[in-house]
ChimeraX commands (.cxc) that place a marker at each C-alpha (Angstrom):
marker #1 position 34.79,-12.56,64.35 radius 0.5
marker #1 position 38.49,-10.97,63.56 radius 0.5
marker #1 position 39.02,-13.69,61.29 radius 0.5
marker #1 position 36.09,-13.27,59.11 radius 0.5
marker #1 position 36.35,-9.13,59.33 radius 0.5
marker #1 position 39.87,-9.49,57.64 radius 0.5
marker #1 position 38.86,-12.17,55.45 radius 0.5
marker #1 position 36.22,-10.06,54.02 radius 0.5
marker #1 position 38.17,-6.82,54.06 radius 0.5
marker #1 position 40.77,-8.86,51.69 radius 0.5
marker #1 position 38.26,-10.26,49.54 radius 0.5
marker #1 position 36.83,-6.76,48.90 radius 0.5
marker #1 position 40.42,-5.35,48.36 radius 0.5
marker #1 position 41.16,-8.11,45.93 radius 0.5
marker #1 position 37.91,-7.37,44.04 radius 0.5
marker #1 position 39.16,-3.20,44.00 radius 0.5
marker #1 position 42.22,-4.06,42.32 radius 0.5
marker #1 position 40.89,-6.12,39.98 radius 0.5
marker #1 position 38.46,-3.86,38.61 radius 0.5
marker #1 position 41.03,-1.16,38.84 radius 0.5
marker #1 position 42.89,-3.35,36.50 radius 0.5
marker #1 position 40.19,-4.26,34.62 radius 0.5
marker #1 position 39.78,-0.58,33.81 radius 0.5
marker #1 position 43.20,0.16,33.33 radius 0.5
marker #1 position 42.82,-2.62,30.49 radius 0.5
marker #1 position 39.76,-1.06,28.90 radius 0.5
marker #1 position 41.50,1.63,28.45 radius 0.5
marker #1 position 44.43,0.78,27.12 radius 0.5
marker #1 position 42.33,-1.09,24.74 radius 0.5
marker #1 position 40.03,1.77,23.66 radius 0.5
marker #1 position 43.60,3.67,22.92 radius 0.5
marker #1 position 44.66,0.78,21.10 radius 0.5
marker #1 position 41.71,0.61,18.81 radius 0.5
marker #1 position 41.61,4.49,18.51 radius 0.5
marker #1 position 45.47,4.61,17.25 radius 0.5
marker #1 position 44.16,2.20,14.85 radius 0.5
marker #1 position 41.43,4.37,13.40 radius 0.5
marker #1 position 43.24,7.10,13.55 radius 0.5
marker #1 position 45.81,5.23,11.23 radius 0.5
marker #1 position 43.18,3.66,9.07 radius 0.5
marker #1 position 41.55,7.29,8.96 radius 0.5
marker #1 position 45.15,9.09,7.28 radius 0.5
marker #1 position 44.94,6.12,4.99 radius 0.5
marker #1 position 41.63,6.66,3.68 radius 0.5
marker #1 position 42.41,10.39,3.80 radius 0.5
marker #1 position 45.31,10.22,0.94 radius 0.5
marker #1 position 43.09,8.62,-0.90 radius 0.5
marker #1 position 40.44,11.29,-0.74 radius 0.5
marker #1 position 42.65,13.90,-2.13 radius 0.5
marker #1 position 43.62,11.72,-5.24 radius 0.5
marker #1 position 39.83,11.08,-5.78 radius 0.5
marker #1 position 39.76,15.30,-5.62 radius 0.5
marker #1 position 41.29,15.72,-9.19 radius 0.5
marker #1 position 38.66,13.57,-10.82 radius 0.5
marker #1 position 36.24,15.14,-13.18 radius 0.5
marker #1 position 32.88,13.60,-11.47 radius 0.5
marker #1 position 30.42,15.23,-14.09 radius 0.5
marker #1 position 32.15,12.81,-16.53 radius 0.5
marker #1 position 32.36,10.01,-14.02 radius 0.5
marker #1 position 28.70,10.12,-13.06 radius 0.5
marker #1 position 27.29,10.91,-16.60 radius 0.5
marker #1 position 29.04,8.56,-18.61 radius 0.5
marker #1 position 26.50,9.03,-21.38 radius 0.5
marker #1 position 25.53,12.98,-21.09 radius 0.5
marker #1 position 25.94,15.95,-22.97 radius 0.5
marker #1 position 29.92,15.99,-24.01 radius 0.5
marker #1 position 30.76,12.08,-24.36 radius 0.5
marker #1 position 28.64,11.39,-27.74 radius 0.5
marker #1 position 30.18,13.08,-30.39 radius 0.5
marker #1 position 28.04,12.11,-33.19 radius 0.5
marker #1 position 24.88,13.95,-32.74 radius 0.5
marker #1 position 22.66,15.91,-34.83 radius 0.5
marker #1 position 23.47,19.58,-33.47 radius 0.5
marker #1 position 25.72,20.22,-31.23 radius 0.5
marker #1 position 25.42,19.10,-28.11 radius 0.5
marker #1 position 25.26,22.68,-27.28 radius 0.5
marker #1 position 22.65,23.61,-29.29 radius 0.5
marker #1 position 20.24,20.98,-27.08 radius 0.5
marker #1 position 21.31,22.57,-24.27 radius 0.5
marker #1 position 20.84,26.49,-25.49 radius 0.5
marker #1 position 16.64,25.14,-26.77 radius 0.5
marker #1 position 16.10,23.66,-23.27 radius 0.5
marker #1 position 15.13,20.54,-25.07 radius 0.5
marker #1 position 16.63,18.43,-21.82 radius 0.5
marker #1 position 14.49,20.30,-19.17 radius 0.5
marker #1 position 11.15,18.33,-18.26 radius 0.5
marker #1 position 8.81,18.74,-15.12 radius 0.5
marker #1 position 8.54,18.01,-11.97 radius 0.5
marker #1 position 6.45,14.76,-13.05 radius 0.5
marker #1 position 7.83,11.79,-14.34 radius 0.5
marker #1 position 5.38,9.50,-15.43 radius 0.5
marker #1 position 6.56,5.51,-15.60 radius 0.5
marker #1 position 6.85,5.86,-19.34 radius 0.5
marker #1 position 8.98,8.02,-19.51 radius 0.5
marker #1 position 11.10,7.29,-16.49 radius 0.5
marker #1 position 13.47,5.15,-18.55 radius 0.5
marker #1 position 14.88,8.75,-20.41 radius 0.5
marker #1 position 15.47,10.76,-17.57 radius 0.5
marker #1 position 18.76,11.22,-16.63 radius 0.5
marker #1 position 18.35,12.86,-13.22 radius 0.5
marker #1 position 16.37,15.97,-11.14 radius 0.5
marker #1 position 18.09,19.17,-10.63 radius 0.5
marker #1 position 18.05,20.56,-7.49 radius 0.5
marker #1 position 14.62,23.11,-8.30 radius 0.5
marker #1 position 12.65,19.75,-8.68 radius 0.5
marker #1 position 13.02,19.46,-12.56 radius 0.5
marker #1 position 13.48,16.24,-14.23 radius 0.5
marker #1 position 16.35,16.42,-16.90 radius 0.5
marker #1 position 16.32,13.72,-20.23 radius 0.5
marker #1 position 19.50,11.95,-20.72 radius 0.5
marker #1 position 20.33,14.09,-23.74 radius 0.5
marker #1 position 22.84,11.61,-25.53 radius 0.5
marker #1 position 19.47,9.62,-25.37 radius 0.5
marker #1 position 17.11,12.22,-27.18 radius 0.5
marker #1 position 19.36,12.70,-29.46 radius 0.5
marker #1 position 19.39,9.01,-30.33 radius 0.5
marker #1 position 15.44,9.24,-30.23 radius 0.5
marker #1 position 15.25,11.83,-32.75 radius 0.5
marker #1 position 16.97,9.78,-35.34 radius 0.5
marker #1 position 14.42,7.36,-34.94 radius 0.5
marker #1 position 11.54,9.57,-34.95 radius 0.5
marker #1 position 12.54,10.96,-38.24 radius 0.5
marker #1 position 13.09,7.30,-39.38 radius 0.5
marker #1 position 10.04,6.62,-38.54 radius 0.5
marker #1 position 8.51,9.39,-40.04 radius 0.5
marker #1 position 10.23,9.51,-43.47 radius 0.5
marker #1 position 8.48,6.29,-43.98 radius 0.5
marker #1 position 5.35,7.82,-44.35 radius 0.5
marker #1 position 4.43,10.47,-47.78 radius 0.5
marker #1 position 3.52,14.29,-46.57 radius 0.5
marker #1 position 0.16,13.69,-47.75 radius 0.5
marker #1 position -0.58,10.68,-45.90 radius 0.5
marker #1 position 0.74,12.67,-42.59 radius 0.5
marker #1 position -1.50,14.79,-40.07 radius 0.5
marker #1 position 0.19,17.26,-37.52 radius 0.5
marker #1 position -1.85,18.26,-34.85 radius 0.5
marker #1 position -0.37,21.20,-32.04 radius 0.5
marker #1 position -3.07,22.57,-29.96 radius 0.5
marker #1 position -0.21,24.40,-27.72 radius 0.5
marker #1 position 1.15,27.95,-28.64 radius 0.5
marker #1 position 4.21,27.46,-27.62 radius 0.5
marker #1 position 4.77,24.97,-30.65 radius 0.5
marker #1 position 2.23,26.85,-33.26 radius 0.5
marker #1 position 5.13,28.77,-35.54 radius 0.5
marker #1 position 6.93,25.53,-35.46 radius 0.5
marker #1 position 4.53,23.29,-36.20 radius 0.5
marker #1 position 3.38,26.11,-39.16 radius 0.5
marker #1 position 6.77,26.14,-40.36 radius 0.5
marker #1 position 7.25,22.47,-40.55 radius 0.5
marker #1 position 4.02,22.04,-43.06 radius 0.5
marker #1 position 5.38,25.03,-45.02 radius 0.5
marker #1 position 8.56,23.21,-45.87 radius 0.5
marker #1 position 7.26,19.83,-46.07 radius 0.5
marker #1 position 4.11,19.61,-47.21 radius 0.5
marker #1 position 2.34,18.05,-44.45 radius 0.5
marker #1 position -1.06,18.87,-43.20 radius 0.5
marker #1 position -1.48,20.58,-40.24 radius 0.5
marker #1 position -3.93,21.46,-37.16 radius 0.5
marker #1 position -2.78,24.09,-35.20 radius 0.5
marker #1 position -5.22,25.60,-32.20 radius 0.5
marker #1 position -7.75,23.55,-32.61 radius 0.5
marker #1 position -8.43,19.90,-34.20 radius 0.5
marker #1 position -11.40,19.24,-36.05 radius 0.5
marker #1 position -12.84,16.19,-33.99 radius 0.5
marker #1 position -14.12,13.52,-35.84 radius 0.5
marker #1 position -12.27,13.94,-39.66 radius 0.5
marker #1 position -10.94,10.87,-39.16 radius 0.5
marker #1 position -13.49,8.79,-37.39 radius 0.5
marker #1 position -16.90,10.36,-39.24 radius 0.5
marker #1 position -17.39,9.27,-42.88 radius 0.5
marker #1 position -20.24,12.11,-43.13 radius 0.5
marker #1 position -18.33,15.10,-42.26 radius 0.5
marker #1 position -17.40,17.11,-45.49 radius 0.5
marker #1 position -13.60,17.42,-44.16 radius 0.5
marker #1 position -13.43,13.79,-43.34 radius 0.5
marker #1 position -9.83,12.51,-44.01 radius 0.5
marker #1 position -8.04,9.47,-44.35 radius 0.5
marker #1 position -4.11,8.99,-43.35 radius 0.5
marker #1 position -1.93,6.97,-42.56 radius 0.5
marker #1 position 0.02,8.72,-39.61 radius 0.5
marker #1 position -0.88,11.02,-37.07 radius 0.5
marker #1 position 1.54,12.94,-35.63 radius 0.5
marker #1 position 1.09,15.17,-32.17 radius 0.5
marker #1 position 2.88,17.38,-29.96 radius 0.5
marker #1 position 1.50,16.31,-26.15 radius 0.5
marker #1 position -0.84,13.30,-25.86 radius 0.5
marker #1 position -2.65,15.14,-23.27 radius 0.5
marker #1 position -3.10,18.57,-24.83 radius 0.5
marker #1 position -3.71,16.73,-28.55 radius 0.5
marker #1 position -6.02,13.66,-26.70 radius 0.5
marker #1 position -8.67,14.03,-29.45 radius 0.5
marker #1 position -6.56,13.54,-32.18 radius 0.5
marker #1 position -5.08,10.41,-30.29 radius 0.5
marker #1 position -8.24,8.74,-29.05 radius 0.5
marker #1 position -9.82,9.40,-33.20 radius 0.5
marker #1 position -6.37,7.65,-34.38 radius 0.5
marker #1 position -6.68,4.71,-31.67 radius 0.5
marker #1 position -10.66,4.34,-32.89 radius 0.5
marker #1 position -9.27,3.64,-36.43 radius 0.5
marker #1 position -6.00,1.74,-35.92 radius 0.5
marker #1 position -3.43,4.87,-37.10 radius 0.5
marker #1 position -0.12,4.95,-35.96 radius 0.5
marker #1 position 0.45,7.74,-33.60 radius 0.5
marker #1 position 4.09,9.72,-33.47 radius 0.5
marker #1 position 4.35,12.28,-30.44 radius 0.5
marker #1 position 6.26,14.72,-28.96 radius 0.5
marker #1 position 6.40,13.15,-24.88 radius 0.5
marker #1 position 7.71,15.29,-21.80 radius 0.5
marker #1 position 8.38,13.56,-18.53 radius 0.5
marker #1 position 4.86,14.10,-17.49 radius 0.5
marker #1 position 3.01,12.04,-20.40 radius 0.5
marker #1 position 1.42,8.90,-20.38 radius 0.5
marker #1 position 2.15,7.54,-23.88 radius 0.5
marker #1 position -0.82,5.27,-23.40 radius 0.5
marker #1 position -1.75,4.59,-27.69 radius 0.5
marker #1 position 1.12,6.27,-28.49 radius 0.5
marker #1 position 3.12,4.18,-31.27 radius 0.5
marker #1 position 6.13,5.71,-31.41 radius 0.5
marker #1 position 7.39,8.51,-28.81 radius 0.5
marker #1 position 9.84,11.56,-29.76 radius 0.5
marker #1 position 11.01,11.95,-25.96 radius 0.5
marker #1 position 11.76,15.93,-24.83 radius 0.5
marker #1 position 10.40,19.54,-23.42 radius 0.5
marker #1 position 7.29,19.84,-25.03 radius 0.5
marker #1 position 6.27,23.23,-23.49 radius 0.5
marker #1 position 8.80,25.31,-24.53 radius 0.5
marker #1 position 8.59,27.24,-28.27 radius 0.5
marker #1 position 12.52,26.45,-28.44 radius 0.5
marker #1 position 12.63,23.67,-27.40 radius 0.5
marker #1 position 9.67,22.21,-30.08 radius 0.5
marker #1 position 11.47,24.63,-32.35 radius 0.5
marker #1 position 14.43,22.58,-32.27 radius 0.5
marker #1 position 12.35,19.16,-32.88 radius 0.5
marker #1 position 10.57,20.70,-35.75 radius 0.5
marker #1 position 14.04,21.95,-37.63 radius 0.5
marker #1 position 15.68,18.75,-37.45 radius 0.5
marker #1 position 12.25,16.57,-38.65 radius 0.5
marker #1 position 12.33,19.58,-41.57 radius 0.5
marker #1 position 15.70,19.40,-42.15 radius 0.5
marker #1 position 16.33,15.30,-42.53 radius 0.5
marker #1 position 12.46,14.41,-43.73 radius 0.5
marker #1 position 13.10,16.82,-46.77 radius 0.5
marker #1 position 16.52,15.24,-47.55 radius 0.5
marker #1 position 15.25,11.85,-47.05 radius 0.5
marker #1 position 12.17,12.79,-49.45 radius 0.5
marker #1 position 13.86,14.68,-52.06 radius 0.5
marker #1 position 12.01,18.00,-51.39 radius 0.5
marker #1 position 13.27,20.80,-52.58 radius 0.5
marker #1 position 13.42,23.88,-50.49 radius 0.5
marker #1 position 14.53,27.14,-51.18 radius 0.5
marker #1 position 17.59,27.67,-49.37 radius 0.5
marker #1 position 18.97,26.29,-46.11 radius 0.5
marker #1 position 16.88,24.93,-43.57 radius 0.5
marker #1 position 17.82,27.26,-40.40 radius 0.5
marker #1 position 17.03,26.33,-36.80 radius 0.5
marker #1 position 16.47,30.86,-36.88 radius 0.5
marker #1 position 13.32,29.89,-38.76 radius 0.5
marker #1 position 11.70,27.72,-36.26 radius 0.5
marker #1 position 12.89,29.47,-33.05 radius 0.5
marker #1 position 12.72,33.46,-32.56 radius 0.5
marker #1 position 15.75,35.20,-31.04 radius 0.5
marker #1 position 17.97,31.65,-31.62 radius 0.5
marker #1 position 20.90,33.76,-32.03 radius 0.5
marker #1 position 21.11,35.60,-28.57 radius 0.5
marker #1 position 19.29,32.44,-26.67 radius 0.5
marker #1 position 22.16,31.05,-23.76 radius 0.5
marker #1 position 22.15,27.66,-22.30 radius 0.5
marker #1 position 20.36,27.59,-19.08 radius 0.5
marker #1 position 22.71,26.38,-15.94 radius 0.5
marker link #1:1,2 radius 0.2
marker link #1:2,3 radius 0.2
marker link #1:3,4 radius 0.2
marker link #1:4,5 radius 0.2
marker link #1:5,6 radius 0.2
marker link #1:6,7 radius 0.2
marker link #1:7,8 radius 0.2
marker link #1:8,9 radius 0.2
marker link #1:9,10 radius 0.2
marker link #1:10,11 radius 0.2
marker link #1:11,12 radius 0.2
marker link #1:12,13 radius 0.2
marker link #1:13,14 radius 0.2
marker link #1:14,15 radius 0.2
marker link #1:15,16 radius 0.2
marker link #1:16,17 radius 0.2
marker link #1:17,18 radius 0.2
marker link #1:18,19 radius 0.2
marker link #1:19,20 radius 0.2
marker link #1:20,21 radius 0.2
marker link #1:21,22 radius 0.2
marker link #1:22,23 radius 0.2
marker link #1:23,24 radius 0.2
marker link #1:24,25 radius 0.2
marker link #1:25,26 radius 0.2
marker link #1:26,27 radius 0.2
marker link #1:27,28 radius 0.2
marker link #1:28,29 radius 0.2
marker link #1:29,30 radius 0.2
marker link #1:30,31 radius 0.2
marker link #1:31,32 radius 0.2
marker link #1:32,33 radius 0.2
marker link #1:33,34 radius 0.2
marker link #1:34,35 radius 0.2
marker link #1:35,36 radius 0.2
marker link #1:36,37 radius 0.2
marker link #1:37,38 radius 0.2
marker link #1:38,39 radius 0.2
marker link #1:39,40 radius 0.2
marker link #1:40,41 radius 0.2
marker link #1:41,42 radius 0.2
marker link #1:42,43 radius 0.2
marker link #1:43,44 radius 0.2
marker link #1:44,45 radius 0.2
marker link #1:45,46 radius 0.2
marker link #1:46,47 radius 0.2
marker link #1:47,48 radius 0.2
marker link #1:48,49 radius 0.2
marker link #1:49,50 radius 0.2
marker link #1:50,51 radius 0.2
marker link #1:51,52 radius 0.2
marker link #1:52,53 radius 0.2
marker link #1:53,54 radius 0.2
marker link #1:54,55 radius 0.2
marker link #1:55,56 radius 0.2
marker link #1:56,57 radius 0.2
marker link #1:57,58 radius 0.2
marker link #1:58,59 radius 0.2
marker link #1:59,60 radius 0.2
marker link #1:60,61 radius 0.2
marker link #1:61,62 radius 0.2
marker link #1:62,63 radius 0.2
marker link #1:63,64 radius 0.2
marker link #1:64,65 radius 0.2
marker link #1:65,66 radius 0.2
marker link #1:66,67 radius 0.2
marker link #1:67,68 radius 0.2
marker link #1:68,69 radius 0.2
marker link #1:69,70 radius 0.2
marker link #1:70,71 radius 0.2
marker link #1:71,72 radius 0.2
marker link #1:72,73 radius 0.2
marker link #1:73,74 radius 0.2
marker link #1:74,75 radius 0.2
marker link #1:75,76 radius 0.2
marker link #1:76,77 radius 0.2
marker link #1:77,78 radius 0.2
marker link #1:78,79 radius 0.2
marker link #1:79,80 radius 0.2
marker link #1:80,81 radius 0.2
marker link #1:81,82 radius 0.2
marker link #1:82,83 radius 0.2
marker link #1:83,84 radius 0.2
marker link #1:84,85 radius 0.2
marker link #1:85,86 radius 0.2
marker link #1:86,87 radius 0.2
marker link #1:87,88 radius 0.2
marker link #1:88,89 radius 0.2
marker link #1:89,90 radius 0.2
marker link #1:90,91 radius 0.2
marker link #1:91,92 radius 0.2
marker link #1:92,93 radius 0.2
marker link #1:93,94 radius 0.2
marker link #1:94,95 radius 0.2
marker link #1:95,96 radius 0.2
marker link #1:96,97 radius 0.2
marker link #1:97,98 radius 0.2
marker link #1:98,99 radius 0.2
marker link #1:99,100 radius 0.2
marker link #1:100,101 radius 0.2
marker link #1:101,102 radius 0.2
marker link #1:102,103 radius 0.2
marker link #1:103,104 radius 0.2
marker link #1:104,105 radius 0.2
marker link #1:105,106 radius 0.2
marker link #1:106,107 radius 0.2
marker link #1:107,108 radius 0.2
marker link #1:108,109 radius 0.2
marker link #1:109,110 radius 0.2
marker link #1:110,111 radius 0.2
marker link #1:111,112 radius 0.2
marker link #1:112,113 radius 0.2
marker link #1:113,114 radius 0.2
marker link #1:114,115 radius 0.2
marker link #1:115,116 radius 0.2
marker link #1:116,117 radius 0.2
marker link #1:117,118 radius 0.2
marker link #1:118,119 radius 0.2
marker link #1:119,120 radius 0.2
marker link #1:120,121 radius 0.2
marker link #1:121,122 radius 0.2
marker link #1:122,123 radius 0.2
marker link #1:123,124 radius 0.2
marker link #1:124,125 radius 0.2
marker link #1:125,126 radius 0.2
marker link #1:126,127 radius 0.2
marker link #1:127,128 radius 0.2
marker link #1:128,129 radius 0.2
marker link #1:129,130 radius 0.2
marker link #1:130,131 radius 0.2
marker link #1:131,132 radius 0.2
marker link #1:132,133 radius 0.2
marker link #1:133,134 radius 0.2
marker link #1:134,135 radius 0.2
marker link #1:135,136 radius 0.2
marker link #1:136,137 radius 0.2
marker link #1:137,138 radius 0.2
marker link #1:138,139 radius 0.2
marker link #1:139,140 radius 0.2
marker link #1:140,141 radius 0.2
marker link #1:141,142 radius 0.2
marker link #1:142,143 radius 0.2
marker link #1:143,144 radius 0.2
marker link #1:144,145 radius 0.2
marker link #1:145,146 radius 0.2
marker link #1:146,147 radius 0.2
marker link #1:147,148 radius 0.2
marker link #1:148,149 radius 0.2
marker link #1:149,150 radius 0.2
marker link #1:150,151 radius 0.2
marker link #1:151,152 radius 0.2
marker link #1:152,153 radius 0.2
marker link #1:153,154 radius 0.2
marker link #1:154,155 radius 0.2
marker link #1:155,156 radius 0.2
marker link #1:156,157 radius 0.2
marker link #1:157,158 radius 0.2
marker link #1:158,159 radius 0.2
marker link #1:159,160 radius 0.2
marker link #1:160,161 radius 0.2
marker link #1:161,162 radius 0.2
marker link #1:162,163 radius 0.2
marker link #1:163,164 radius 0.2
marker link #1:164,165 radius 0.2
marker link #1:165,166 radius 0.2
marker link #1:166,167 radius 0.2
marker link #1:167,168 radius 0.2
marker link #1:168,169 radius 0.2
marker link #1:169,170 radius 0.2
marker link #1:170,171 radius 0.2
marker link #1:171,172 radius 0.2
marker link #1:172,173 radius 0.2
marker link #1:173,174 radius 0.2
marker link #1:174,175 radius 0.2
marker link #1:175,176 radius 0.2
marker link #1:176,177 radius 0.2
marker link #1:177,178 radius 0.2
marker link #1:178,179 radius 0.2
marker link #1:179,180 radius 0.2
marker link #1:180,181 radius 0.2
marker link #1:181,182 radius 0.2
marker link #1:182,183 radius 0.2
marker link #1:183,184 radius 0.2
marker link #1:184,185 radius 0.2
marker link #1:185,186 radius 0.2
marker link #1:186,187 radius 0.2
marker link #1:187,188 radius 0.2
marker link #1:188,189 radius 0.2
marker link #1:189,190 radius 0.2
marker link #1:190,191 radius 0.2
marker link #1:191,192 radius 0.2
marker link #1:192,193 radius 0.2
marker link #1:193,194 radius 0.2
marker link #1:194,195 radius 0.2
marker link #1:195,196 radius 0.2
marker link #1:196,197 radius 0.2
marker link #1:197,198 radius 0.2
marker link #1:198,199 radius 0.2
marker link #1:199,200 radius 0.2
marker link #1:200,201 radius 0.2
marker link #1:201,202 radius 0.2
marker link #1:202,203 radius 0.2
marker link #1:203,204 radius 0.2
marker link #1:204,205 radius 0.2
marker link #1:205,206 radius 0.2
marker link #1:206,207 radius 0.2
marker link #1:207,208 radius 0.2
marker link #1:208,209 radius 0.2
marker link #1:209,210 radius 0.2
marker link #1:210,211 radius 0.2
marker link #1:211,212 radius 0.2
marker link #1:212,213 radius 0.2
marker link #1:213,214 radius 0.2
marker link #1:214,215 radius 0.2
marker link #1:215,216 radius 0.2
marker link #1:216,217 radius 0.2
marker link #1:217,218 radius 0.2
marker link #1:218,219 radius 0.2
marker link #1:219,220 radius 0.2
marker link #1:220,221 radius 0.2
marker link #1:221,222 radius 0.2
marker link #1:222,223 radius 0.2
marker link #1:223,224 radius 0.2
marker link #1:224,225 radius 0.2
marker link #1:225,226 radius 0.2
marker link #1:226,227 radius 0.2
marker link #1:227,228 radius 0.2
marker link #1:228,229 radius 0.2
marker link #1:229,230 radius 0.2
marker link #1:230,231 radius 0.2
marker link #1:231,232 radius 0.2
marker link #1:232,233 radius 0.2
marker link #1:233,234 radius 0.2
marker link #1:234,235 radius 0.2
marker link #1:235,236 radius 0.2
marker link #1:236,237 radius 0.2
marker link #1:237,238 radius 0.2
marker link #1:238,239 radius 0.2
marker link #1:239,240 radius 0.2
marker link #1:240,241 radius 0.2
marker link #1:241,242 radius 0.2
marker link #1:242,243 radius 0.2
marker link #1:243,244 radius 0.2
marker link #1:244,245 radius 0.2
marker link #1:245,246 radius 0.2
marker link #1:246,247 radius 0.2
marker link #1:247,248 radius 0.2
marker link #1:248,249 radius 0.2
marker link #1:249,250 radius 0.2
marker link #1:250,251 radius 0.2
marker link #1:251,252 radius 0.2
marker link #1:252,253 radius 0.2
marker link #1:253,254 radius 0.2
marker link #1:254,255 radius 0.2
marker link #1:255,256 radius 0.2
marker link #1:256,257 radius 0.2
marker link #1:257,258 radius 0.2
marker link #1:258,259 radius 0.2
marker link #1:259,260 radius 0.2
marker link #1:260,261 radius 0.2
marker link #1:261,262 radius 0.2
marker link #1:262,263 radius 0.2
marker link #1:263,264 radius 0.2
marker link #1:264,265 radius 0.2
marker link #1:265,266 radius 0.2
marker link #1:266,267 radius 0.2
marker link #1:267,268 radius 0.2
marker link #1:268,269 radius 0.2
view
């Protein structure tokens, strides 16, 4: 019974410092591994400070506000009529020009991109006569543009309220046939759209990131609540429809005439 006592006393003493050792050897493992992170951690640290010095704005935004030099205004001046600021919506139509959300919420446009949008709205408006061109604006915030547009160009337009049916109902005494309509919100100006869509005219509009631009023909992406911001869209149609038309217009076409107070206005952060 000795015998097997002290055998068994020296297995379990064997099997102590094993796992002692076995320990030990964790250990020295896990402080192996940490040097190593540690190391690999300074490493990746020196980078991070050269990555410090890098302008990110311009990094991330490749195709924002101050890398496209060639725009219509200053890049600036979009800024100062908000014409970059959506809503909180962004509809899958007009996903495609938004740039990003700030942090309140607000979707922004990819302003390089408006600007590019713009040409082609007026493009695709100069191709069209003022007389064969409705405007429709049933929101305030765009009525002294939209007023000042037809007074320099010619074109006929519906502010407050559109007469539904001129275009649709040959028996109405103001029944009207163009070629283009042109509106400021598909939603707000939906009458005007839906007559246009009855009778197969083109529709031009004004879309914010909340739109559907379901019958719309050609869109004119940007803030279409704010009177600066629609200011800013009406001056430059004015400005370049009236030089591509040979209108003449009594002096310079001034964005001061389409929004109030342009002067004093700042660029929202």
């Amino acid at each position: 019974m000795a015998k097997k006592t002290d055998k068994k006393e020296e297995s379990e003493s064997k099997e102590v410092v094993e796992t002692k050792e076995e320990v030990k050897d964790t250990k020295e493992d896990k402080k192996a591994k940490l040097a190593k992170l540690l190391e690999k951690a300074k490493k990746l640290e020196g980078k991070v400070e050269e990555v410090k010095d890098i302008d990110l704005k311009k990094k991330v935004k490749p195709q924002e506000e101050h890398d496209k030099k060639d725009t219509l205004v200053p890049m600036d001046d979009y800024l100062k009529s908000s014409i970059h600021l959506g809503t909180r919506v962004i509809t899958p139509d007009m996903r495609k020009f938004v740039y990003r959300r700030r942090a309140d919420g607000l979707a922004v446009f990819n302003t390089a991109l408006l600007d590019d949008m713009l040409r082609e709205g007026i493009e695709y408006l100069s191709k069209f006569e003022p007389k064969d061109i409705i405007l429709v604006c049933k929101r305030e915030a765009g009525w002294k543009a939209a007023n000042k547009f037809a007074e320099i160009t010619g074109v006929r337009t519906f502010t407050k309220k559109y007469p539904a049916g001129i275009l649709t109902n040959t028996n109405l005494e103001n029944f009207t046939e163009t070629e283009l309509i042109f509106i400021c919100d598909p939603w707000l100006d939906k009458n005007a759209l839906m007559d246009a869509n009855r009778v197969h005219i083109p529709v031009l509009s004004i879309c914010d990131t909340n739109n559907l631009a379901n019958g719309v023909t050609k869109i004119i992406p940007g803030n279409n609540k704010s009177a600066k911001s629609l200011g800013m869209i009406f001056f430059l149609l004015a400005k370049f429809y009236t030089e591509k038309h040979n209108i003449k217009v009594d002096g310079e076409i001034k964005v001061q005439d389409f929004v109030d107070d342009w002067d004093n206005l700042q660029a929202p952060k």
